[in-house]
C-alpha positions in Angstrom: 249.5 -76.1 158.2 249.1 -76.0 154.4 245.4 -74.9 153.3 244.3 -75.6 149.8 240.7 -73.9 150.2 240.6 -70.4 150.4 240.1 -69.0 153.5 236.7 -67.6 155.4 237.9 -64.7 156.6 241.0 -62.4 155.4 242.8 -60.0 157.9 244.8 -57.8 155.9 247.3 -55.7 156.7 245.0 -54.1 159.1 245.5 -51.2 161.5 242.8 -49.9 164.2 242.6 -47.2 166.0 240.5 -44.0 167.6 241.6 -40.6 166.3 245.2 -39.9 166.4 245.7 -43.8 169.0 247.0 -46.9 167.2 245.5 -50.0 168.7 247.4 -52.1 166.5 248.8 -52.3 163.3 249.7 -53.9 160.1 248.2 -57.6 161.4 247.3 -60.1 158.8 246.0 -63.4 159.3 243.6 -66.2 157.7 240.7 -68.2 158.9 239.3 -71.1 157.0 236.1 -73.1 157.2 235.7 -75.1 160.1 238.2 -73.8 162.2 238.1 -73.1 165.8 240.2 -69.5 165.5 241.2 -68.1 168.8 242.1 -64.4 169.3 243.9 -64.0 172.7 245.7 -61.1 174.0 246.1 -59.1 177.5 243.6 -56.7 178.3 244.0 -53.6 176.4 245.4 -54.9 173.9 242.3 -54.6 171.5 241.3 -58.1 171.3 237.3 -57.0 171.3 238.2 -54.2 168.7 239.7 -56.1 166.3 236.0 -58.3 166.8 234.1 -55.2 165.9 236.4 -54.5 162.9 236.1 -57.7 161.5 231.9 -57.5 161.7 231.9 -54.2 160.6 231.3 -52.4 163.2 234.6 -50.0 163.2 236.4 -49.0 160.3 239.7 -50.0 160.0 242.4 -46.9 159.5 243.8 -49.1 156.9 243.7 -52.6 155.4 241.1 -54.9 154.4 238.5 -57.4 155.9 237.3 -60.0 153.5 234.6 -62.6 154.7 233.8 -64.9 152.4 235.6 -63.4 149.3 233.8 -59.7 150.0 235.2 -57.1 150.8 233.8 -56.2 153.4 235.9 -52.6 154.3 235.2 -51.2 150.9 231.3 -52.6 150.9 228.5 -50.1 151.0 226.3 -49.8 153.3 223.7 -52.6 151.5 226.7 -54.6 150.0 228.0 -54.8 154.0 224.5 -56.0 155.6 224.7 -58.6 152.3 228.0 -59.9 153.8 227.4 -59.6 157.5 224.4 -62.1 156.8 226.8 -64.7 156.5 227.9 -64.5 160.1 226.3 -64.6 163.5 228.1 -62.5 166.7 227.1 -63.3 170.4 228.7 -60.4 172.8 229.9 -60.4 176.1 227.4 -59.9 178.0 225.3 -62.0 176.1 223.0 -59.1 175.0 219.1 -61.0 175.3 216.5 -58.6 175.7 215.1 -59.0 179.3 211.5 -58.1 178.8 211.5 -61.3 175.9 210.9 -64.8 176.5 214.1 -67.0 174.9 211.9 -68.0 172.5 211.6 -64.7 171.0 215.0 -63.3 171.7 216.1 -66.4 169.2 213.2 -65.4 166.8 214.3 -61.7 166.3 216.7 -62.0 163.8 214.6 -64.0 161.6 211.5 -61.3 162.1 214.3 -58.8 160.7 216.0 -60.6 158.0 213.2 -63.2 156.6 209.8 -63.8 155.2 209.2 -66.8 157.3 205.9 -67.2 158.6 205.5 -67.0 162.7 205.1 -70.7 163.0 208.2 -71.5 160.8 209.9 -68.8 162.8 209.0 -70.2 165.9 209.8 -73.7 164.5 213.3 -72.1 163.6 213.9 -70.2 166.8 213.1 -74.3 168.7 215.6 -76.2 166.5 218.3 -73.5 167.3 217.4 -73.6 171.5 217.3 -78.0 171.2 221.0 -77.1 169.3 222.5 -75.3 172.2 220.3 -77.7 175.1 217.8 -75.2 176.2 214.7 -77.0 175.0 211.7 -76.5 177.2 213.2 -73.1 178.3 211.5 -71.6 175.3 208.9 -69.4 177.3 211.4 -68.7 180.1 212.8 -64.6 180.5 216.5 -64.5 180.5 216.5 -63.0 184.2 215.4 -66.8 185.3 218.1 -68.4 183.6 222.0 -69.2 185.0 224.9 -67.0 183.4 225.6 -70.6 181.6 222.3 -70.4 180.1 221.9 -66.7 178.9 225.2 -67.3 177.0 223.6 -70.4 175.4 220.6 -68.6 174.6 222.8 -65.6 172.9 224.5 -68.3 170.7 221.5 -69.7 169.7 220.1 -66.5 168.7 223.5 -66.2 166.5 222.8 -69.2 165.0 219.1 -68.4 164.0 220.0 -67.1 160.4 222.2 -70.2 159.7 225.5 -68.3 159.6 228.6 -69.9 158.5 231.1 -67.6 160.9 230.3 -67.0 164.3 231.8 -64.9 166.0 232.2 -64.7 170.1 233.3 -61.9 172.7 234.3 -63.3 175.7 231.9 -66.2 175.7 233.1 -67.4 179.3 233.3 -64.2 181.1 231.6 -64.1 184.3 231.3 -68.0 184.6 232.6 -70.6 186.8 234.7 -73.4 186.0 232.2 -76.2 185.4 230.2 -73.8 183.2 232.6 -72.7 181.4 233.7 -76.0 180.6 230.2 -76.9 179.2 230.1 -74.2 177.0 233.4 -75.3 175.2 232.1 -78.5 174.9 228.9 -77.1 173.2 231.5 -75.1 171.1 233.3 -78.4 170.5 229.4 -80.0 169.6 228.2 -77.6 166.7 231.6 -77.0 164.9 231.5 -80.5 164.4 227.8 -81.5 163.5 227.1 -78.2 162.2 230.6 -77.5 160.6 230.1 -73.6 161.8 233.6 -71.8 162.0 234.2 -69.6 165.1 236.2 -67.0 165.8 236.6 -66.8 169.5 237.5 -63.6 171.6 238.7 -65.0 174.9 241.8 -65.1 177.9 240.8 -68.4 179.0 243.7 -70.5 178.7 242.1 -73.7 179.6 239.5 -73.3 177.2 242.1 -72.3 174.2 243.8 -75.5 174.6 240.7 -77.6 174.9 238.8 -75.9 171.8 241.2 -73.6 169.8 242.7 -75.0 166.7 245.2 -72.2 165.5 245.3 -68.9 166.9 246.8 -65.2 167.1 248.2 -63.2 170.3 247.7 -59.8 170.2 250.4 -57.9 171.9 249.5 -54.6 173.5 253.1 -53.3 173.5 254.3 -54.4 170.0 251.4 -53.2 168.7 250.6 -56.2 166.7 250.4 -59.9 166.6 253.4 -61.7 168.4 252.6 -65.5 167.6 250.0 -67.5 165.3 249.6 -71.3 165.5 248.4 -74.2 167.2 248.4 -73.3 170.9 249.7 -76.1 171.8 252.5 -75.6 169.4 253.0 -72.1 170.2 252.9 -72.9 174.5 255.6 -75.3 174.2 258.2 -74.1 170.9 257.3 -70.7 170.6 260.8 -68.9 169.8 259.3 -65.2 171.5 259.8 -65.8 175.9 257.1 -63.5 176.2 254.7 -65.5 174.3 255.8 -68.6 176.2 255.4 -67.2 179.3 251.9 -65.8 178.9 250.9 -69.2 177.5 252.2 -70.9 180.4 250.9 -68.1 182.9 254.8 -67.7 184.0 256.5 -64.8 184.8 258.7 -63.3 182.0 262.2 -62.7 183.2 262.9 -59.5 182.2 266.4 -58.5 181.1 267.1 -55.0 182.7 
């Protein structure tokens, strides 16, 4: 796919780590605006730390991280909460506050980062729970909400400051079938009305070829990415057996 605009988000030639263990290294990729980017990968193989690297939370042993033409790796410490404005993260387990209502779970980030007055907060903090279907849930505690819901809730909290990028972990862990399916649809929803770019930390194949426009497998072994693409593309032509067979949830036939 040939991309005149530059990209979002610039992987490069990034290695990660913990003391004297490579996670992976040397992996470069692009992300442009819009996208649906998918990062899949067995367990272990660092799919959730390359996340954290790319939103600053871990420094990369080497190589750069640029989001939105920053750089975001040699930033300091105001430059990088300059730059991580930009974007909007929901974790895995969601991460709402349990002794908040949704209402002001959503409204935290804009108490931190803005001026806004309460009533344009809590105006805010509305539009972005009608965005992800929770209206009327406003005053409700996470703890009386579905899994479905909470993850809804997260997202909409991501959203509150208007980021461009989101980024997030695992969105569908822990949930059925059905619900899982509803959230890619609500993925499916705001990248197109709200033309928000996400970057999507996930092992649910289903979901990768419903919502995923190009993405990268992380491979645990090689220490670095074995295939980028269009899933599709890469399930059905990919030239590596092993990335074939892990997009087609086959057995690889191992020559001894």
């Amino acid at each position: 796919m040939s991309h005149s605009e530059n990209p979002v988000v610039s992987v490069k030639n990034l290695s990660m780590g913990f003391d004297d263990v490579i996670i992976m290294e040397n992996i470069s990729f692009d992300i442009y605006s819009g996208e649906i980017f998918v990062i899949l990968g067995g367990s272990g193989s660092g799919k959730s730390t390359l996340l954290k690297h790319m939103i600053g939370l871990y420094p990369p042993l080497s190589g750069r991280i640029i989001i939105n033409g920053q750089d975001l790796t040699g930033a300091d410490e105001s430059g990088k909460m300059q730059i991580l404005r930009e974007i909007g993260i929901s974790y895995q387990s969601g991460a709402l506050f349990g002794s908040m209502t949704l209402l002001e779970n959503v409204r935290l980030p804009l108490e931190e980062f803005t001026n806004l007055s309460k009533s344009a907060m809590d105006l805010v903090s509305r539009i972005k729970l009608y965005q992800v279907g929770l209206i009327g849930y406003e005053n409700h505690m996470p703890s009386e909400l579905s899994g479905g819901m909470q993850k809804r809730a997260a997202i909409a909290r991501a959203m509150a400051l208007d980021p461009a990028i989101l980024f997030l972990d695992e969105p569908s862990a822990g949930l059925d079938p059905i619900t899982s399916m509803e959230l890619d649809e609500l993925v499916l929803n705001l990248s197109r009305s709200l033309r928000i770019t996400f970057v999507i930390v996930t092992h649910e194949l289903s979901s990768i070829f419903k919502i995923g426009r190009r993405m990268i497998i992380l491979d645990k072994k090689r220490k670095t990415i074995a295939a980028q693409g269009q899933p599709e593309d890469l399930r059905l032509n990919s030239p590596d057996p092993w990335v074939r067979s892990f997009l087609n949830r086959e057995p690889l036939k191992r020559q001894q």
